[in-house]
N, C-alpha and C positions, 0 to 999 in steps of 0.2 A: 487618035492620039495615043502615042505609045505609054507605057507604064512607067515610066521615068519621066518622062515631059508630065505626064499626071501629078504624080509626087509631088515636080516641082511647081507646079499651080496650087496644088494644096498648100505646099510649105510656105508661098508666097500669102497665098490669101491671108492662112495662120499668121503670119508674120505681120498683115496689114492692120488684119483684129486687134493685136496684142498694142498694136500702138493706138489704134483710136479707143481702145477698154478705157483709156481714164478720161477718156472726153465724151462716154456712152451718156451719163445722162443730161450732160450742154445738149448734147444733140437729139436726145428722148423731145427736152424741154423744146427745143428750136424748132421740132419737126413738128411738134403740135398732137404728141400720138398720147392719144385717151390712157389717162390711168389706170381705167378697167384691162384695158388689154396688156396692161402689165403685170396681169395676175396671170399670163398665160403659161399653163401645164408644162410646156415644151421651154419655160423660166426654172421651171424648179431641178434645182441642183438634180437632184434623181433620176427625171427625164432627161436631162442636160448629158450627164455623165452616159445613159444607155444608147444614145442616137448616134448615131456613124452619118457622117458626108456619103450621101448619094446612094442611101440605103432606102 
């Protein structure tokens, strides 16, 4: 995959995220997934901001 068709997967997905963000926890709740695992490390702002796509 060239480096420009990549980009534009990335911006696509970004762009997919940003719309289902205000429907994240209908769909936390819908899917059935354990509260505990909402405490996960890779949630918290800090981790969130240091992690890069496909690092």
């Amino acid at each position: 995959m060239s480096a420009g068709r990549a980009k534009a997967v990335v911006a696509q997905i970004n762009e997919l995220c940003a719309e289902l963000r205000p429907h994240a926890l209908e769909l936390v709740e819908g899917l059935g997934i354990p509260e505990a695992w909402l405490n996960s490390q890779m949630l918290e702002d800090e981790t969130a901001a240091r992690w890069t796509p496909g690092a």
